[in-house]
C-alpha positions as CSV (number, residue, x, y, z in Angstrom):
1,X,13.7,30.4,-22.5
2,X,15.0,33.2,-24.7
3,X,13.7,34.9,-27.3
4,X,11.3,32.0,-28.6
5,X,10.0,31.5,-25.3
6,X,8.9,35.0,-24.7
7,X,7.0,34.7,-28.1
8,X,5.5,31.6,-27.4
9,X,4.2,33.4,-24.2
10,X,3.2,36.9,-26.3
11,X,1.1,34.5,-28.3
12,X,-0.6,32.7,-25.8
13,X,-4.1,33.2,-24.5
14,X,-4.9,32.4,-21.1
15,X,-8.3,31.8,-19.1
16,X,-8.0,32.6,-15.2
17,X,-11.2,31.6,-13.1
18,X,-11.0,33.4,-10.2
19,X,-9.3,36.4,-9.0
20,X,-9.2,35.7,-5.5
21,X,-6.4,33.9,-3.2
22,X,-5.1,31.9,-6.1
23,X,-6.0,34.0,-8.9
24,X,-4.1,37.0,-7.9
25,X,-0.6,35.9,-7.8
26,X,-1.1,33.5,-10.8
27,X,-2.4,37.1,-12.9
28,X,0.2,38.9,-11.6
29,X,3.1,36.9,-12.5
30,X,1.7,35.8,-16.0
31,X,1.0,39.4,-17.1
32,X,4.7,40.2,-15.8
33,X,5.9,37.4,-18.0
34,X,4.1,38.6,-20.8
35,X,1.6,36.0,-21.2
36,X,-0.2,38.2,-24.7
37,X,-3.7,37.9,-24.1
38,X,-5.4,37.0,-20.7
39,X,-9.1,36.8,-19.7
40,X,-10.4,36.9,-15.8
41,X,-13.8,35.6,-14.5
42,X,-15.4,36.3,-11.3
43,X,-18.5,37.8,-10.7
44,X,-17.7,38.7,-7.2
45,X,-16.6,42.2,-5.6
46,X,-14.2,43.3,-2.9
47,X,-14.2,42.3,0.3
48,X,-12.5,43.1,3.3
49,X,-12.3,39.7,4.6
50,X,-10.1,38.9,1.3
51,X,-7.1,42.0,1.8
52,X,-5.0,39.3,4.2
53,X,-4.9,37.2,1.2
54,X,-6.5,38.6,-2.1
55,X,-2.9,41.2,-2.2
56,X,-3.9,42.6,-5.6
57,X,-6.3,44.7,-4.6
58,X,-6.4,47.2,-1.1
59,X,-8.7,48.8,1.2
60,X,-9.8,51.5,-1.3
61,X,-10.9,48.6,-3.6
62,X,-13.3,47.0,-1.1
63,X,-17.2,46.8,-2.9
64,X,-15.5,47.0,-6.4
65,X,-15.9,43.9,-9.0
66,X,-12.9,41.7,-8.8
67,X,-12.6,41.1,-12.4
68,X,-12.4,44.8,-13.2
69,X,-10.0,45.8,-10.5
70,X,-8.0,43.3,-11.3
71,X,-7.9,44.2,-15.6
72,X,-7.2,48.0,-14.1
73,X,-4.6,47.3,-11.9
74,X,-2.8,44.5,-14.2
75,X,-2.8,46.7,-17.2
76,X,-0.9,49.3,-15.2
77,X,1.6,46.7,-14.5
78,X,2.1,45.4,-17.9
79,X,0.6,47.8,-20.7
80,X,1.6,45.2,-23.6
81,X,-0.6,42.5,-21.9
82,X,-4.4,42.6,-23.9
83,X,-6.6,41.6,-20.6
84,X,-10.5,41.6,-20.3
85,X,-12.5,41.4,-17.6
86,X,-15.6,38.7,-17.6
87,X,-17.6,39.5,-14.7
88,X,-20.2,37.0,-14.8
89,X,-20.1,33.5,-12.7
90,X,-18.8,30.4,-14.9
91,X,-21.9,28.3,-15.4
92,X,-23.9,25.9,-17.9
93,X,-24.8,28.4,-19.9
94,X,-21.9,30.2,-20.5
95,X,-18.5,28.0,-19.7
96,X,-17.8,26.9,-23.5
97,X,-18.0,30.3,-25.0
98,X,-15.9,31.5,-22.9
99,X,-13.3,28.5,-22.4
100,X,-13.6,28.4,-26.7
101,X,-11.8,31.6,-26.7
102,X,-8.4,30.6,-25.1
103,X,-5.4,28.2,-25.3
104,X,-5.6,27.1,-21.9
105,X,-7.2,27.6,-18.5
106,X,-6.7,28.1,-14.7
107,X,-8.6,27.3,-12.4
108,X,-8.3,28.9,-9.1
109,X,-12.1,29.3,-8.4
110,X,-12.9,27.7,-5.0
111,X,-16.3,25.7,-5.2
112,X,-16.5,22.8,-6.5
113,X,-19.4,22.6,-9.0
114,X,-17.4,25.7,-10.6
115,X,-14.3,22.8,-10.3
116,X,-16.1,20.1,-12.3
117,X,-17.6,22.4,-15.1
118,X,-14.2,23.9,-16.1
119,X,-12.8,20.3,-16.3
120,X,-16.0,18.9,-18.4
121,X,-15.4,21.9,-21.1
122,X,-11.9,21.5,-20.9
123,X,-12.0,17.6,-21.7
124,X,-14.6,18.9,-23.9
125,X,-13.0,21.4,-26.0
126,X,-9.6,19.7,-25.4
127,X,-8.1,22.7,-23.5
128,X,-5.2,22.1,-20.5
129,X,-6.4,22.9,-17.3
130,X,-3.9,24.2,-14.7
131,X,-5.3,23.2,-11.1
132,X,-4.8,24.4,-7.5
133,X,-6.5,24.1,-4.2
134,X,-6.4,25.6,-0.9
135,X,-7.7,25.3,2.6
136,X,-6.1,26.0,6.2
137,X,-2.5,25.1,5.9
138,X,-2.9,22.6,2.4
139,X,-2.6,23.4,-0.9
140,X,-2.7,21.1,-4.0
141,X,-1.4,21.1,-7.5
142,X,-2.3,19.5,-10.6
143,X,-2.6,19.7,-14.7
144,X,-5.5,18.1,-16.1
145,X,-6.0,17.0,-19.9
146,X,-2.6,17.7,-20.5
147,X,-1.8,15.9,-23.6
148,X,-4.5,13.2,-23.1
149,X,-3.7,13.2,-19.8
150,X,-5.5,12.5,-16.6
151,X,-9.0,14.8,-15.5
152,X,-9.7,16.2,-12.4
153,X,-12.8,13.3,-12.6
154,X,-10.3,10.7,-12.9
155,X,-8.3,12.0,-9.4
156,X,-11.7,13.6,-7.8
157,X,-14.7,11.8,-9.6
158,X,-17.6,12.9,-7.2
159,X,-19.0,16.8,-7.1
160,X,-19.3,16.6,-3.4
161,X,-19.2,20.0,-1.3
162,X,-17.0,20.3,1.5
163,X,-15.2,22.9,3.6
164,X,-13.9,26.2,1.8
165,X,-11.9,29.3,2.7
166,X,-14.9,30.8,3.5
167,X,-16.1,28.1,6.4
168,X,-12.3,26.8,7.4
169,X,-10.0,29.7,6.8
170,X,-6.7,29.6,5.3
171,X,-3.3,31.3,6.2
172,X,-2.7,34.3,4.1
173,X,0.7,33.6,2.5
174,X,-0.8,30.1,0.7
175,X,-2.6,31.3,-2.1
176,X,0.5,33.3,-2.5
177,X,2.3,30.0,-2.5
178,X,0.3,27.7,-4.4
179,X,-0.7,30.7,-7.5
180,X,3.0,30.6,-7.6
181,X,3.1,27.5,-8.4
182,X,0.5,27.4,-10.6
183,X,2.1,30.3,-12.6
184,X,4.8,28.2,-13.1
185,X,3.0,25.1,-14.3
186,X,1.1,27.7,-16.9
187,X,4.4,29.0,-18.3
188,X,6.1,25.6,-18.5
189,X,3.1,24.0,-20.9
190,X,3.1,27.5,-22.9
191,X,7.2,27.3,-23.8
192,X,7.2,23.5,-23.8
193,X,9.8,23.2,-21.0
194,X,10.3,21.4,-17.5
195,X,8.5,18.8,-16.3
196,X,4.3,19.2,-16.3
197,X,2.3,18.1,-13.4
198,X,0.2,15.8,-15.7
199,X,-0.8,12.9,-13.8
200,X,0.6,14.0,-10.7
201,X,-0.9,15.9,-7.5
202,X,1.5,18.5,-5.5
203,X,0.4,18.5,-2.0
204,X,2.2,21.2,0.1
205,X,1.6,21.6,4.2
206,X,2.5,25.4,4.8
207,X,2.2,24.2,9.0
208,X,5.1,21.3,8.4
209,X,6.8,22.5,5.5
210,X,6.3,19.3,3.9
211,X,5.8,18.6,0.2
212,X,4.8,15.5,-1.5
213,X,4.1,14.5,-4.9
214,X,1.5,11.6,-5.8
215,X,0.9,10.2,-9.2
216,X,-2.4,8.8,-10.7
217,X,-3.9,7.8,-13.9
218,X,-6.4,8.5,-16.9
219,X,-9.4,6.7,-15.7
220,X,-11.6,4.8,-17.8
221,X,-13.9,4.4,-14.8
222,X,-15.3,7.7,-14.3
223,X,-16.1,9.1,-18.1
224,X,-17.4,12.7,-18.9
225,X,-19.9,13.9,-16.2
226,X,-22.2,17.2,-16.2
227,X,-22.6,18.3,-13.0
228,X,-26.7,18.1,-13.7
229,X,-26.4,14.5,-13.9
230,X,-27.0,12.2,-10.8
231,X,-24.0,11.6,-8.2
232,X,-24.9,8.3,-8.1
233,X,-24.4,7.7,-11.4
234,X,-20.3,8.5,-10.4
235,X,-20.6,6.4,-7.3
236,X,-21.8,3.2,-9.0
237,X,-18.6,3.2,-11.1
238,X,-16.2,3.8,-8.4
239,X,-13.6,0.5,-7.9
240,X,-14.6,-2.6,-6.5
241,X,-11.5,-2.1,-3.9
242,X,-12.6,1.4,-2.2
243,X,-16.1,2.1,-1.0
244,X,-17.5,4.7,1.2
245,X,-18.4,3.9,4.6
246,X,-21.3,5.9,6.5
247,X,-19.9,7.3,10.1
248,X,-22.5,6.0,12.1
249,X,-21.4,2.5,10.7
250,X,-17.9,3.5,11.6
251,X,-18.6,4.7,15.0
252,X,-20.7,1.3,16.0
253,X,-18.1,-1.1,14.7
254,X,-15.5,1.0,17.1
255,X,-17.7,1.1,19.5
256,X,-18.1,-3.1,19.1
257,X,-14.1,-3.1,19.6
258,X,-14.3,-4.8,16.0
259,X,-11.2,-6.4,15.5
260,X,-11.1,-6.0,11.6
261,X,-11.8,-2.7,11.0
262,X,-8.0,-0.8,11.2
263,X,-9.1,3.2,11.4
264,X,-6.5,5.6,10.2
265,X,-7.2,9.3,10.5
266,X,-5.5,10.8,7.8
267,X,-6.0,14.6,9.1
268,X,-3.2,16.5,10.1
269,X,-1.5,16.0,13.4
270,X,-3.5,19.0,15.2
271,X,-6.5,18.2,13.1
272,X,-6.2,14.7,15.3
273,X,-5.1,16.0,18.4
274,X,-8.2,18.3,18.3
275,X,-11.2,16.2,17.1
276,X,-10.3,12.2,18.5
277,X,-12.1,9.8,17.6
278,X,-9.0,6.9,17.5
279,X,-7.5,4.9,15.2
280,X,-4.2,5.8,14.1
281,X,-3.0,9.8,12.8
282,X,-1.3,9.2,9.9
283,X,-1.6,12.4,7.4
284,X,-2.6,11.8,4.0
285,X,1.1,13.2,3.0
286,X,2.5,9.5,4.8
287,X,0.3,7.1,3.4
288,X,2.6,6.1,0.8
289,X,5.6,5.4,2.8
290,X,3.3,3.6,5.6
291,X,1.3,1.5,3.6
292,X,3.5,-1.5,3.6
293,X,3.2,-1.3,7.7
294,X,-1.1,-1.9,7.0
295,X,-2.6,-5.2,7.9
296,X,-3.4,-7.7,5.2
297,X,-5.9,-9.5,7.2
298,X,-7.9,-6.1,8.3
299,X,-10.4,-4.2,6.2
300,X,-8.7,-0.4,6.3
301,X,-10.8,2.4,6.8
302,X,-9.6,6.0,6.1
303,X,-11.3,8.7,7.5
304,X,-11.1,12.3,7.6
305,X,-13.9,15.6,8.4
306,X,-14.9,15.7,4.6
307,X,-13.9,12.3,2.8
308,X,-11.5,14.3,0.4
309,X,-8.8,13.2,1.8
310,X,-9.9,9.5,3.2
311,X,-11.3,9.0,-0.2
312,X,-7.2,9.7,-1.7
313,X,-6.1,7.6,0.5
314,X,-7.8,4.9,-0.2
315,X,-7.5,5.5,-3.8
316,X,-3.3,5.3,-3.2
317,X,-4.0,2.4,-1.0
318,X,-5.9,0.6,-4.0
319,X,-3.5,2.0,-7.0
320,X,-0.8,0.6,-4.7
321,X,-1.6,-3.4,-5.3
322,X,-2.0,-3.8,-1.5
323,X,-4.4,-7.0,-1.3
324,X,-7.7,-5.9,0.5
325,X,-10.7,-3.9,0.9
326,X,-10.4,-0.3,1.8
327,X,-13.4,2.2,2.8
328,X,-13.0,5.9,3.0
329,X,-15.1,7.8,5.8
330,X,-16.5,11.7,6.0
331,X,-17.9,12.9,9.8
332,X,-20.8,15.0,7.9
C-alpha cells in the first residue's frame, strides 16, 4: 500500500458496533494498521461467558464496560490511534449522530433490529457498511452501500429474530475468523485496493472448512425500512417466485405423501442428522451447484430451524432463472 495507503488509513474514521466476538479482532487489527480515528459502541459489560471468544479483554476485566476496556486496552496498543468509547446501545434515537460522525461503519453487533438500524442510517447518510455474522460453526461476510451497492434489506429484507450466540453458541476461534475478515474488507475500501465484497456474501463453515461466495443485487423491491414500521409491509413486496410456507402446512403435505412438494433441508449435515424431519440435506453452501439436479415439475420447499437460510435459498433458487415456485420454511 505504501506510504499513501498508510495515510489514507491515518485519515480515516471508523465506526465499530460491537466489541464483542467480532468486534475485538476487527478493533485490534485496525488500530494496529493505523486506522486514525476509531469510535466503539456497546453498552454492555464483561462477561465471563465471552473470555473463550471476546480475547481482548481477561478475567480481571469481567463486570467492566466493553467500550471502555476496549478504548484502554487499544490505546496501549497503538498510542497514535484517537479512539473513544460510546457506551450507550445504538438505537432510534441516537444511530445518525453517531453514524454522521465517521467515514464508514462495522457492524459486528449481533441482534438484528441493531442489524437493520445501522443499514437504514447507513443507506441514509450514504456511509459503507462492512457486515459480518456468526453462529455455531457459520460465519458470513458482506459490504453493503458500497458505491450504490446492494443493502443488507436487499439480501435480508425482513427484521425477523432468530438464534444468536447467546441461545446457539458458537466455536471460539470464529469471531476470530470472520473479524479478520472483516478487517480486511474495512482496509481494502479505505486504500481503494482489492476486490470489495459489494454485492457478494462470504459464507465460511469452520466444521467443513468450506467457503463459498454468493452474489446478489441492489433491490428495487424492498426500499428503505425503519424497523418501527410494520413487517408486513416488507413481506407484501417480497417476489412473486419465493413465499414463505407455515410448518404445520409443511408437515401435513409430508404427512399426505404429497407428490409435489420436493423438501430440501438446507441445515448442515449434523444439523440434519440430529433434528429429521426428511426431505433431502443439502447445505445452503451446495445449493448453487445442485440446483440444476431440482425438479421442474415440483414446487421446492427449503427449510431450515430459523428460515434465514431456507429463505437464501430460495432467493438463489429464484435469482437463478429456474422455472417454478419456491417456498422457504422456519420450525418456530
Amino acid at each position: 500500500m505504501g506510504m499513501a495507503g498508510q495515510e489514507k488509513l491515518k485519515a480515516a474514521k471508523v465506526l465499530v458496533i460491537g466489541a464483542g466476538g467480532l468486534g475485538c479482532p476487527v478493533l485490534q487489527y485496525l488500530v494496529a494498521a493505523g486506522v486514525g480515528t476509531i469510535g466503539v459502541v456497546d453498552d454492555d459489560t464483561v462477561d465471563v461467558t465471552n473470555l473463550h471468544r471476546q480475547i481482548l479483554y481477561s478475567a480481571d476485566d469481567i463486570g467492566k464496560g466493553k467500550a471502555e476496556t476496549a478504548v484502554r486496552k487499544l490505546t496501549a496498543m497503538n498510542p497514535f490511534v484517537k479512539l473513544t468509547a460510546i457506551p450507550v446501545r445504538l438505537d432510534e434515537s441516537n444511530a445518525a449522530e453517531i453514524i454522521s460522525n465517521y467515514d464508514l461503519v462495522i457492524d459486528g453487533s449481533d441482534n438484528f433490529p441493531t442489524r437493520y438500524l445501522a443499514n437504514d442510517i447507513c443507506v441514509e447518510l450514504n456511509k459503507p457498511l462492512v457486515f459480518g455474522s456468526i453462529l455455531r460453526f457459520e460465519g458470513q461476510v458482506s459490504v453493503f452501500n458500497y458505491k450504490g451497492g446492494p443493502s443488507y434489506r436487499c439480501l435480508f429484507p425482513e427484521a425477523e429474530e432468530g438464534d444468536n450466540c447467546e441461545v446457539a453458541g458458537v466455536i471460539g476461534i470464529l469471531p476470530g475468523i470472520i473479524g479478520t475478515y472483516m478487517a480486511n474488507e474495512t482496509i481494502k475500501i479505505i486504500c481503494g485496493i482489492g476486490e470489495i465484497l459489494s454485492g457478494k456474501l462470504l459464507v465460511l463453515n469452520a466444521l467443513g472448512n468450506t467457503s463459498n461466495i454468493f452474489s446478489f443485487q441492489r433491490s428495487d423491491a424492498f426500499p428503505l425500512k425503519k424497523i418501527k414500521e410494520d413487517k408486513s409491509a416488507v413481506k407484501n413486496s417480497a417476489p412473486a417466485t419465493i413465499e414463505e410456507m407455515f410448518f404445520n402446512d409443511m408437515e401435513v403435505g409430508l404427512e399426505a405423501e404429497s407428490d409435489h412438494l420436493y423438501l430440501i433441508d438446507v441445515r448442515e449435515n449434523y444439523e440434519f442428522e440430529e433434528d429429521f424431519i426428511g426431505g433431502l440435506n443439502i447445505p445452503l453452501s451446495e445449493i448453487p451447484e445442485n440446483i440444476s439436479s431440482f425438479p421442474k415439475d415440483k414446487t421446492i420447499v427449503f427449510y431450515c430451524t430459523t428460515g434465514k437460510r431456507s429463505r437464501m435459498a430460495a432467493t438463489l433458487l429464484a435469482k437463478s432463472g429456474f422455472e417454478g415456485q419456491s417456498f422457504w420454511v422456519k420450525k418456530t
